[in-house]
VOPAGU-2260 file (C-alpha; in pm, 1 decimal, decimal comma):
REM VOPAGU-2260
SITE   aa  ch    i         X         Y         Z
SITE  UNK   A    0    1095,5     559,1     812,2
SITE  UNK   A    1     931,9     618,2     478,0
SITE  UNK   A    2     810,0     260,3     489,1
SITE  UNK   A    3     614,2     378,9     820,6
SITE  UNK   A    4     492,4     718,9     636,0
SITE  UNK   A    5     391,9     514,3     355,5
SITE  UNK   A    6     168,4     291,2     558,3
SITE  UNK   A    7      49,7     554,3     801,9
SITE  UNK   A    8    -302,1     608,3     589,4
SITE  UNK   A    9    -344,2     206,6     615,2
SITE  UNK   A   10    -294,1     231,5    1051,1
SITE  UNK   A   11    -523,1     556,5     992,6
SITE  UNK   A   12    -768,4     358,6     839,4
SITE  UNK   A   13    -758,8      63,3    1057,2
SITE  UNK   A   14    -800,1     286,1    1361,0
SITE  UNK   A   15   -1101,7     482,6    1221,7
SITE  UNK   A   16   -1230,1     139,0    1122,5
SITE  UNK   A   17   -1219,9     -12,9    1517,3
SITE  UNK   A   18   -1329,9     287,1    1675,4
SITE  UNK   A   19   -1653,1     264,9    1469,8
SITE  UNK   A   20   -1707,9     -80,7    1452,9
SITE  UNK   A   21   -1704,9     -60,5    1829,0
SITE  UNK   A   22   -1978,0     284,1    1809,8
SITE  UNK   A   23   -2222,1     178,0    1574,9
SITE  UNK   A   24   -2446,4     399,4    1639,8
SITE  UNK   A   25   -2243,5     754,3    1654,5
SITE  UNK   A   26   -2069,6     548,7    1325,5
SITE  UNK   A   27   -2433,7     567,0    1150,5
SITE  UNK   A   28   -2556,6     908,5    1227,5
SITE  UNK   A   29   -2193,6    1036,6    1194,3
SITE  UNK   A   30   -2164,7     891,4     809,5
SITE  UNK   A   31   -2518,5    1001,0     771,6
SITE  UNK   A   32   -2437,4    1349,3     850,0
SITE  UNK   A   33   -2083,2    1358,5     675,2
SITE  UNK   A   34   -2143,5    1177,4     353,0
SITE  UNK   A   35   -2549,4    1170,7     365,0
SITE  UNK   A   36   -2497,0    1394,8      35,3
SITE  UNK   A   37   -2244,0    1194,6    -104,5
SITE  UNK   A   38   -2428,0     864,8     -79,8
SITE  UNK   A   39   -2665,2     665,8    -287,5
SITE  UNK   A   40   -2980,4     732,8     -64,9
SITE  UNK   A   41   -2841,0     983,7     143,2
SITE  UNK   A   42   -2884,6     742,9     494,5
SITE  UNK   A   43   -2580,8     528,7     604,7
SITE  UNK   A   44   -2632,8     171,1     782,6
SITE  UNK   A   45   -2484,5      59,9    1087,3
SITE  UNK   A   46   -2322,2    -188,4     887,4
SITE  UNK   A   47   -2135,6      37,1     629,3
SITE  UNK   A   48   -2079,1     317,0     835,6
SITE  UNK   A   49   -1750,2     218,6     977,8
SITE  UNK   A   50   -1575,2     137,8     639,3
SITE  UNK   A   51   -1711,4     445,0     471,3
SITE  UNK   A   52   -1597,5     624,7     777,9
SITE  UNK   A   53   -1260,0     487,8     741,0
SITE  UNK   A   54   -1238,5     518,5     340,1
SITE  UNK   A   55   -1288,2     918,0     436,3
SITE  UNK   A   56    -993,0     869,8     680,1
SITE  UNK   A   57    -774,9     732,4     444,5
SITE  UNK   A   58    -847,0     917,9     106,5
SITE  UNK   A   59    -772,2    1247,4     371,8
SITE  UNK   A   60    -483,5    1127,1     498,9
SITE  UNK   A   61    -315,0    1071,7     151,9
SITE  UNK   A   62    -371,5    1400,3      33,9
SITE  UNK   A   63    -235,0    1491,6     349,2
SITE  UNK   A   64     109,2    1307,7     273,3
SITE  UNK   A   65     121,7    1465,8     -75,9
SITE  UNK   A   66      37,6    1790,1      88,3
SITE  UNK   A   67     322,1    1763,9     352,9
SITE  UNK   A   68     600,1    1638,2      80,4
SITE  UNK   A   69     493,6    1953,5    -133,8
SITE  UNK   A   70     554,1    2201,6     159,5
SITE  UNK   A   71     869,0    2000,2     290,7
SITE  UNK   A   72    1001,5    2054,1     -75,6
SITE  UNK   A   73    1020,7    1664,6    -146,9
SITE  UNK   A   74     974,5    1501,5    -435,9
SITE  UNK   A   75     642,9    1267,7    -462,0
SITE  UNK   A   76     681,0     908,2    -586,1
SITE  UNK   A   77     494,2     801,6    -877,0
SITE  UNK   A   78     345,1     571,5    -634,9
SITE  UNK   A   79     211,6     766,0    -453,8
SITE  UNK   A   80      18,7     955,6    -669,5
SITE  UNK   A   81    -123,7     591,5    -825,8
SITE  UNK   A   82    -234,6     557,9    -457,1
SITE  UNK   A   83    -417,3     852,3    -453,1
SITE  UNK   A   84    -562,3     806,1    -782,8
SITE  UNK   A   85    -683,5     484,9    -652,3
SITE  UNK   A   86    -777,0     536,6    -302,6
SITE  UNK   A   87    -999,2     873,0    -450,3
SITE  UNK   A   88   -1143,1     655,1    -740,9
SITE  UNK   A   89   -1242,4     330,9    -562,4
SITE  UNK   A   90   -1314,0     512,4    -234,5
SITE  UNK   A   91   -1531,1     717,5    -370,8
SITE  UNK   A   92   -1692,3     432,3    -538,9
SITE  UNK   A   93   -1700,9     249,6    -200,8
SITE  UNK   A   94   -1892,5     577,8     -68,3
SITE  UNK   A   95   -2099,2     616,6    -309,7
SITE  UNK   A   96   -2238,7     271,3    -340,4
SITE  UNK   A   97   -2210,1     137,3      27,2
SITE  UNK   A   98   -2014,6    -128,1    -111,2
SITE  UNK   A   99   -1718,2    -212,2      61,7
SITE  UNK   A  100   -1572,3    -411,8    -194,7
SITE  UNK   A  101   -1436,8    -110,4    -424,9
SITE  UNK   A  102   -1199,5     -50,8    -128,6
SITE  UNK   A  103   -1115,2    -361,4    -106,7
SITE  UNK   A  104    -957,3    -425,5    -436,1
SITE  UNK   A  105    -742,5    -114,2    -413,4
SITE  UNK   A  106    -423,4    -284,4    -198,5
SITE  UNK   A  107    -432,8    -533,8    -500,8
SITE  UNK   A  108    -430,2    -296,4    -756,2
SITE  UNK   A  109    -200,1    -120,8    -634,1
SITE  UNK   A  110      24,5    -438,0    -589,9
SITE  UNK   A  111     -33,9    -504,0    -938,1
SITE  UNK   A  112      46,4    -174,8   -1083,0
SITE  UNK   A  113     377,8    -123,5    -848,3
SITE  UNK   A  114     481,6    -512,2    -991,1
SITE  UNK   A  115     389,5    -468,3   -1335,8
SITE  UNK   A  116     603,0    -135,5   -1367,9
SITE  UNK   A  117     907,8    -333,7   -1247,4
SITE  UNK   A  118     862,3    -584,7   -1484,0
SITE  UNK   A  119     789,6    -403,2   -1765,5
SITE  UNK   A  120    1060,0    -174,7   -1667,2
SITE  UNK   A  121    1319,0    -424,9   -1698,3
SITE  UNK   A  122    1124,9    -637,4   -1980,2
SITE  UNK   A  123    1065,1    -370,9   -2232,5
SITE  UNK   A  124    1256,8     -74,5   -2119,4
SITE  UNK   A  125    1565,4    -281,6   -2006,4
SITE  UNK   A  126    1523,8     -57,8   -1689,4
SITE  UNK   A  127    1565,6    -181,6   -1352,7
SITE  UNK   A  128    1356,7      -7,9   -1129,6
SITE  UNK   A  129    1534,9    -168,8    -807,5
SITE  UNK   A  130    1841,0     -75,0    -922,9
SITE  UNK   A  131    1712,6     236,4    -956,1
SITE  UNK   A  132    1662,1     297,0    -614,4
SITE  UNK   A  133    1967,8      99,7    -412,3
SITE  UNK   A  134    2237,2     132,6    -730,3
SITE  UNK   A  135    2395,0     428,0    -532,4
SITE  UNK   A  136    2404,8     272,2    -233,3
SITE  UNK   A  137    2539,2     -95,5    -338,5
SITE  UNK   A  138    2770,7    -278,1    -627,8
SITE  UNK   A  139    2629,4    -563,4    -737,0
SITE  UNK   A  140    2609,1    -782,4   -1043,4
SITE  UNK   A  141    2320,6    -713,8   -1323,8
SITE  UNK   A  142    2230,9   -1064,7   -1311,6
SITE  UNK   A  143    2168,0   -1027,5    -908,3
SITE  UNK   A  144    1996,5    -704,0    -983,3
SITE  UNK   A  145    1812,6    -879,9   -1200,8
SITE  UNK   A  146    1680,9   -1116,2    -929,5
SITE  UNK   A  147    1632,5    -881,8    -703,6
SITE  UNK   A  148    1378,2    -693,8    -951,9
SITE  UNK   A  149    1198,9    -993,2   -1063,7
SITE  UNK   A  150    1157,2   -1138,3    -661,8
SITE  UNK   A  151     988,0    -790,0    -622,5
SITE  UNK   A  152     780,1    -847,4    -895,6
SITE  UNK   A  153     648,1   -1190,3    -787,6
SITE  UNK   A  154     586,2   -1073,4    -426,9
SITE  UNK   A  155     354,9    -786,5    -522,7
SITE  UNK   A  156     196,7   -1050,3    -744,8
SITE  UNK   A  157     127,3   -1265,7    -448,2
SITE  UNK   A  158      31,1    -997,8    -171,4
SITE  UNK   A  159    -231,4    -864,6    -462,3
SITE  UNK   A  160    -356,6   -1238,2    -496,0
SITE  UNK   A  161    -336,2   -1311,0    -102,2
SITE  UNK   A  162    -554,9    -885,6     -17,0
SITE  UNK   A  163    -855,6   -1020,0    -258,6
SITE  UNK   A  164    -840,1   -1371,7     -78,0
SITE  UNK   A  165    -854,2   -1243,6     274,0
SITE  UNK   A  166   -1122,0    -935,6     135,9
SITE  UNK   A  167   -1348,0   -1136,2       3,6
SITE  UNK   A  168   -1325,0   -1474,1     225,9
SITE  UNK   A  169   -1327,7   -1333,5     582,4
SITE  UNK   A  170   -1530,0   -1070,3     714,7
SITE  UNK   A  171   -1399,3    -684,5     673,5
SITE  UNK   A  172   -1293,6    -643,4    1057,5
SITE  UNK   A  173   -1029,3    -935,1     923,4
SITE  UNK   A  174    -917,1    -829,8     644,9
SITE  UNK   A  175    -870,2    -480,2     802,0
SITE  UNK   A  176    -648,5    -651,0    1037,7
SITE  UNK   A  177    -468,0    -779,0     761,0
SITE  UNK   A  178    -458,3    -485,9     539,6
SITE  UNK   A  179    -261,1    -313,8     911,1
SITE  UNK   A  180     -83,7    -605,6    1028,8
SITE  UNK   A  181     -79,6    -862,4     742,0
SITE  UNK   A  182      97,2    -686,9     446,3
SITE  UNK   A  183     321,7    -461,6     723,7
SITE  UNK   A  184     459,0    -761,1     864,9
SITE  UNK   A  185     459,9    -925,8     537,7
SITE  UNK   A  186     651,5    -621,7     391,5
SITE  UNK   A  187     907,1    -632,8     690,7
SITE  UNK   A  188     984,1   -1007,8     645,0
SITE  UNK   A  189    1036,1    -964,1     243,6
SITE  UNK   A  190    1265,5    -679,4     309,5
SITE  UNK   A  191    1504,5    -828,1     584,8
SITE  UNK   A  192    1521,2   -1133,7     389,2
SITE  UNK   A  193    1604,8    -905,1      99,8
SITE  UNK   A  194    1850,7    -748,8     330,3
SITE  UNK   A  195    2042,5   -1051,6     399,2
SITE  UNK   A  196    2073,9   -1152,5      78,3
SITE  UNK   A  197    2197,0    -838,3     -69,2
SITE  UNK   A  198    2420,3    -850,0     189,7
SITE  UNK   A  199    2549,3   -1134,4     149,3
SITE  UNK   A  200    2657,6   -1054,6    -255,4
SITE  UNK   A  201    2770,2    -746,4    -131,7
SITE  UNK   A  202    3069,6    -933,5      58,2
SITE  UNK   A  203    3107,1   -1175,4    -241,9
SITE  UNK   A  204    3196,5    -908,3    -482,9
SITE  UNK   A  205    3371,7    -666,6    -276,9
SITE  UNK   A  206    3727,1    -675,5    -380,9
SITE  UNK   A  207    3936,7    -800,8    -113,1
SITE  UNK   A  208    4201,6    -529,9      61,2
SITE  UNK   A  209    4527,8    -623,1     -76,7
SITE  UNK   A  210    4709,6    -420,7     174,8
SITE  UNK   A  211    4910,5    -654,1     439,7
């Protein structure tokens, strides 16, 4: 479930983004009347309009999450707020500009940030942030923690690499698709695979029963 609430600005985003790909015109005169103050120019394109419509959808829908975990009484991830740092930053910049490449680059930043606190966490601090979050619910050895952190690491590494391949090889509609689809389903795969193997020391180092 929080993956899902952590991704819902992305599927927010993507279905901004289709809806006015597919209206160009109401996109246009929409962004134009919206963000016309906000914008280099003051006139949005048909061609930008649907991204900068969809970067307003998604910086929005962030400071909606923070919003809701503030009046729920929850405590806000460190994450998140980097997200919203980033998504406020480099959408604005995105608005601004017309460019949809400062929008692009945040999934990969953010990638990058989330794997270089793990590492550095465990490299300098002698911290393991995956530990962190599953010690309570699992014994395991430091060494598999360890492995756990550092597998983490190197698929945040990749997914940042593999965004700004797909952003800036394919058109947007694409990589939109993959932003959605691409690193949710990438996400899911990682984590059952994680599943299984944390499962699998689980039953390795639990003590055996030695009642008869």
């Amino acid at each position: 479930m929080k993956l899902l609430f952590d991704f819902l600005p992305i599927a927010l985003f993507f279905g901004m983004f289709k809806y006015a790909e597919g209206h160009k015109d109401w996109a246009a005169s929409t962004a134009t009347e919206w963000l016309g103050f906000l914008v280099s120019g003051g006139v949005v394109g048909l061609a930008e309009a649907p991204v900068l419509l969809a970067t307003v959808v998604v910086i929005v829908a962030t400071f909606a999450q923070i919003l809701w975990l503030r009046l729920r009484g929850k405590k806000i991830d460190t994450m998140l707020w980097v997200s919203l740092g980033l998504v406020t930053v480099l959408g604005g910049a995105t608005i601004y500009f017309h460019s949809e490449s400062f929008i692009k680059w945040k999934p990969t930043v953010l990638y990058w940030v989330m794997g270089s606190a793990l590492l550095l966490g465990q490299l300098v601090f002698k911290k393991n942030g995956i530990k962190s979050l599953m010690g309570s619910q699992m014994t395991l050895p430091d060494p598999v923690w360890r492995n756990v952190n550092l597998s983490w690491v190197a698929f945040f590494t990749v997914m940042g690499f593999l965004n700004l391949w797909v952003a800036f090889n394919f058109p947007t509609s694409t990589w939109v698709n993959f932003k959605l689809f691409g690193g949710l389903g990438l996400m899911l795969v990682f984590v059952l695979v994680q599943a299984v193997f944390l499962n699998k020391h689980v039953k390795m180092d639990t003590p055996l029963d030695p009642t008869p």
